[in-house]
Every structure is written in structure tokens, then in C-alpha cells.
N, C-alpha and C positions, 0 to 999 in steps of 0.2 A: 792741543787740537790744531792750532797754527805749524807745528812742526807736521802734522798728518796730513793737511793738505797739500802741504810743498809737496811731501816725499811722492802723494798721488801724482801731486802734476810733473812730476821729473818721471815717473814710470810713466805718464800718459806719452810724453815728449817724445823719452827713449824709445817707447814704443813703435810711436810713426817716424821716427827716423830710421830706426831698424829696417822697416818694411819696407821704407824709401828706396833705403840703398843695397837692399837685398834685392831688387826686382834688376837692378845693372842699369846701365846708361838708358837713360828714354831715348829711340831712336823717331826720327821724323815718319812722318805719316805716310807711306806711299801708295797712288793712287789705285785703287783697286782695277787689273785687267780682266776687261768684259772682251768674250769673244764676240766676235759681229756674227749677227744672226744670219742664219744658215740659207743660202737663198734657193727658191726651188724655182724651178722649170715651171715655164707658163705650158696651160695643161691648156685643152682645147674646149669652149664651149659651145653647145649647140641647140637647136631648137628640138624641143618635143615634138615630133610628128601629130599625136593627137593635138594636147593643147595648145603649145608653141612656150611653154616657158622653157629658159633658158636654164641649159642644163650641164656639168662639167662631164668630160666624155667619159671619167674615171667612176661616174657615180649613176651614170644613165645606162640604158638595156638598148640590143640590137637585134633587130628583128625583123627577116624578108628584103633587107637591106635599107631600114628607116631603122632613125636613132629617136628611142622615146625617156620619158624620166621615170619610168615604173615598168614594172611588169605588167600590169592593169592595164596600164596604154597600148602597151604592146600585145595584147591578148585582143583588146577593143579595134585593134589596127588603126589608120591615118583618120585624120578626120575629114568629116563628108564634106564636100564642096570646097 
């Protein structure tokens, strides 16, 4: 029985020594390169003619020459007063 578990633990040993030194030298860690985030162009904000929020000129409508944030608004035209 005592002869059974040497022999186990010399094939456990052998084992992970094997696999050790199968994988090759461990090489040091090198830092992972992040590209720097991609900058974009400052876009233009502006006021809705109807209600006055502020709106990016890329995502707002043009109408009669007033910049609104919907089509709504701009179908409603400027606001009164």
C-alpha cells in the first residue's frame, strides 16, 4: 500500500513538472496598449426656437431659417412673445 502511494505521488510530481516546463520560459508581463480614445469635434449647440432647450445642431431640424429640436416645433413655428 505504502509502495502505491509513493509511486502516485512521483506520477502527481512528474506530472506538473512536465506541464511546467512544456509551456517554455515564463516571460514578464507586458503592459497591455490602450489606444487613446478617439477625439471628436466640438459640434454646435443651439437653442430651440419654440422652447429654448438646448439642442446639438446634428440632432435638431431647420425651418424658415430657425433652428428647433423636433419636427413638432418646427411645424408649431417660434414661440409667441
Amino acid at each position: 500500500m505504502r509502495s502505491l502511494l509513493l509511486f502516485l505521488l512521483l506520477l502527481f510530481v512528474v506530472y506538473f513538472l512536465r506541464r511546467k516546463f512544456a509551456a517554455g520560459p515564463a516571460r514578464p508581463a507586458q503592459p497591455e496598449q490602450v489606444a487613446p480614445p478617439a477625439v471628436r469635434e466640438a459640434e454646435q449647440v443651439l437653442p430651440c426656437a419654440h422652447c429654448g432647450v438646448l439642442v446639438p445642431h446634428s440632432e435638431g431640424v431647420e425651418s424658415h431659417g430657425r433652428f428647433y429640436c423636433s419636427a413638432e416645433h418646427a411645424q408649431q413655428g417660434p414661440a409667441a412673445g
